[in-house]
N, C-alpha and C positions, 0 to 999 in steps of 0.2 A: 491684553485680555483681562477682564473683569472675574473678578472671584466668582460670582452669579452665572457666569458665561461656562466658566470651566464646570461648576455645577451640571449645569446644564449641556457641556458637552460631557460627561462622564455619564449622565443618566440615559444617554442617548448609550453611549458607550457599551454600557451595562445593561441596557435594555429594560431602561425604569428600576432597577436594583438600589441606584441608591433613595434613601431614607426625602421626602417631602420636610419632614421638619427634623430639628434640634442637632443642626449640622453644625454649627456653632458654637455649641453648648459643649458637644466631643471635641470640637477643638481644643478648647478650654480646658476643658477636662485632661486631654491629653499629654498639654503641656504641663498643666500643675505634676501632674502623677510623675510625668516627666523629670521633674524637678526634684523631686523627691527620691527618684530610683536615681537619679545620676549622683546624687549627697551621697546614701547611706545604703545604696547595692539593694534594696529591698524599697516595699511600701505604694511602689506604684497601682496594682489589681486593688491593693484597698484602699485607693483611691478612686481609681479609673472604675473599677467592676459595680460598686454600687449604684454610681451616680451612669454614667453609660445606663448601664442595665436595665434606668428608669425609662432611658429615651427610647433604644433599640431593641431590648430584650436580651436575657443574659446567653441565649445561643450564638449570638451575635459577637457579644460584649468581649466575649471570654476568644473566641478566634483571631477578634481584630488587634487586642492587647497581644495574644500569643505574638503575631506576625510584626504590630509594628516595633515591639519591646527586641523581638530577635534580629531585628534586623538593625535599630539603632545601636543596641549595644555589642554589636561582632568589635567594634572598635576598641572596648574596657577589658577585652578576653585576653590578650596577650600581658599587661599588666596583672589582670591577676590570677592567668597562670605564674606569672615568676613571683609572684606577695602570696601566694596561696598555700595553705598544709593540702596537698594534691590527694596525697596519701589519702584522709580523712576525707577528705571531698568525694573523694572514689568511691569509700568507702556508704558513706549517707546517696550516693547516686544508685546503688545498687538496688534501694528500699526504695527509690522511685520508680525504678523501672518499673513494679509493680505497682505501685501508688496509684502511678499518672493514669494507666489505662482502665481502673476499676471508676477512677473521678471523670473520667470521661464520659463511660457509660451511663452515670447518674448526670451526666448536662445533658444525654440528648433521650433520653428516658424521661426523668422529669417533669413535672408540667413547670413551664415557664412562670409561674404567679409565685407556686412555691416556690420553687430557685428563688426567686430574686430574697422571699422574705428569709430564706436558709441562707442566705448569700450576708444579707445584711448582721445578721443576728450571728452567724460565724464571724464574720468583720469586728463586732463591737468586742465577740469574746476574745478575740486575737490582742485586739489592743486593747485590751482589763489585762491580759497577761502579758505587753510587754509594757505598762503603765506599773504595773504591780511591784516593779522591780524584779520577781522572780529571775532567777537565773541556774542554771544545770551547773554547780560548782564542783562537780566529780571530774573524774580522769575520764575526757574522752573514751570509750571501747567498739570493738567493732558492731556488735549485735545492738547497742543501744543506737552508735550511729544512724546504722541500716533501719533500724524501728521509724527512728524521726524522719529523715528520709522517704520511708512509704506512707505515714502521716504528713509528711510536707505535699508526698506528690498525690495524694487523692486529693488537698485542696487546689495544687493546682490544675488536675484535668477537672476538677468542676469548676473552679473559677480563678484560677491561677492567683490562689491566696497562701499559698506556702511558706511564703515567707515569714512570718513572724517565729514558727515552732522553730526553724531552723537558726534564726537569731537568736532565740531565748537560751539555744544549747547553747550554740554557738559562745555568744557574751558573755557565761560562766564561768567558762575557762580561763588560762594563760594569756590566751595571746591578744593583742593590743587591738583596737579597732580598724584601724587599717589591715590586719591580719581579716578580722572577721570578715570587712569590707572585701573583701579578694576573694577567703572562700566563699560568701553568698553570691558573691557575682559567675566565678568558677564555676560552681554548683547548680545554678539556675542555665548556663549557659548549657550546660547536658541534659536537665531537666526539660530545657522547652523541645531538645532533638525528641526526646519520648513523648510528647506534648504535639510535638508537629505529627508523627506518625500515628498518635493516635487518633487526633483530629482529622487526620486525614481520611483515617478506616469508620473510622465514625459518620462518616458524610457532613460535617460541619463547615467546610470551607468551601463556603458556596459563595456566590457573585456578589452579592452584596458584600461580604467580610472582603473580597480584595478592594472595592470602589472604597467602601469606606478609609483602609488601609492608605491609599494614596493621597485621602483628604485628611487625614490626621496626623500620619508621620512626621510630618515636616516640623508641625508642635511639637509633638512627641520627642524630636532628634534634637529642638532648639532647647527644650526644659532639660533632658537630659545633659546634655552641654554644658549648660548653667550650672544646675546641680552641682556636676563634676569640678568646677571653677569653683564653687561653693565649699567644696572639701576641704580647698587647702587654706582657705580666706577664714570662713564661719568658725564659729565655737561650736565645737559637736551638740554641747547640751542647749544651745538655743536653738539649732533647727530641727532638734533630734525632739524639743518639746513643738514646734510649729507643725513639723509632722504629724504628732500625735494629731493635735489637733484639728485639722485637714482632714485625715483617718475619719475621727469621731466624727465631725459635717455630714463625710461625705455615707457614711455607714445608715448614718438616722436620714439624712435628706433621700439619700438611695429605695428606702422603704416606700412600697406603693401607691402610701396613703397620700407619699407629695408627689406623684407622678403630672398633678396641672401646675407644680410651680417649675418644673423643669424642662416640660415640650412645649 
């Protein structure tokens, strides 16, 4: 069966739900973002969210990442629960529980033109602050933890960008990257459970977010792969700089204004 074929039997499938153009293009997308979250536990929504968000719309963008990010990486959970400060993890989940479901509210509230340009312009600031070197070099504590936490998870029920706040604590401290590595993956692996339920009550996960799902995962799960194989091979600060750079593209190319060079 022909790519074209399966398209077109899933559209049947779906009942016209999935997307006429820029199927491709998610793919693409998917697996870079892929690549990225399998390296360094984080990085993929600011990649995937901008540029997506150009093709489908960030009501969309933000469901398909939730589902196919949760379901590739169940496999990285067990590792780093055993490399993870659980303790601490726990602790920063408890500030999303709240987080997630306020950032929800503002994706399907929203008009979708803003999102996208609040989407891209939180993106750029994300990555000015972990460009900046900044880092949180105090003693972990619980109230600070849980603070960053409900600032991580309001960007990710609006666009599952949390990641960077919780690196920036995160990378301050003690413990080594591979440590960090475990708790963002840890951490996010609870965060998407508050992320699924809210999306859910929100009415978000409609037909199209699962068609789309089954045509990008499979990117998605092979970039992730790599990435991971990446970890042990690469030099942290060579891909931890290609990253960035990815980010930054995909942050400004995501902006409306280039939405004819990407459908």
């Amino acid at each position: 069966m022909t790519f074209e074929a399966l398209l077109g039997g899933l559209r049947v499938w779906f009942d016209g739900a999935l997307p006429d153009h820029g199927i491709f293009s998610l793919i693409a997308f998917a697996f870079v973002a892929g690549l990225a979250r399998g390296f360094s536990g984080f990085g993929a929504a600011l990649i995937f969210i901008p540029l997506a968000g150009a093709v489908i719309g960030p009501k969309l963008t933000s469901p398909v990442l939730l589902v196919i990010d949760g379901l590739a990486t169940l496999g990285m959970i067990p590792a780093a629960w055993r490399g993870a400060d659980r303790r601490e993890v726990f602790t920063m989940a408890v500030g999303a529980a709240l987080g997630v479901p306020a950032g929800t509210a503002a994706l399907a509230l929203i008009d979708p033109l803003s999102l996208r340009w609040m989407i891209s312009a939180i993106a750029i600031c994300l990555l000015a602050l972990l460009i900046s070197g900044w880092r949180y070099h105090g003693q972990p504590v619980a109230p600070l933890s849980a603070a960053i936490g409900l600032i991580a998870g309001l960007f990710s029920g609006a666009a599952q960008l949390g990641g960077p706040p919780v690196v920036a604590y995160w990378l301050g401290g003690k413990s080594n990257f591979t440590r960090v590595r475990s708790n963002v993956i840890l951490y996010f692996s609870i965060s998407t459970v508050f992320s699924f339920i809210s999306y859910y009550f929100g009415g978000l996960f409609v037909s199209t977010v699962f068609a789309l799902t089954i045509v990008t995962l499979p990117a998605y799960a092979v970039g992730l792969w790599g990435g991971s194989k990446l970890f042990g091979f690469a030099k942290e600060s060579t891909f931890r700089i290609t990253c960035y750079i990815l980010i930054a593209v995909s942050a400004i190319a995501g902006m409306p204004v280039f939405d004819s060079l990407l459908r």
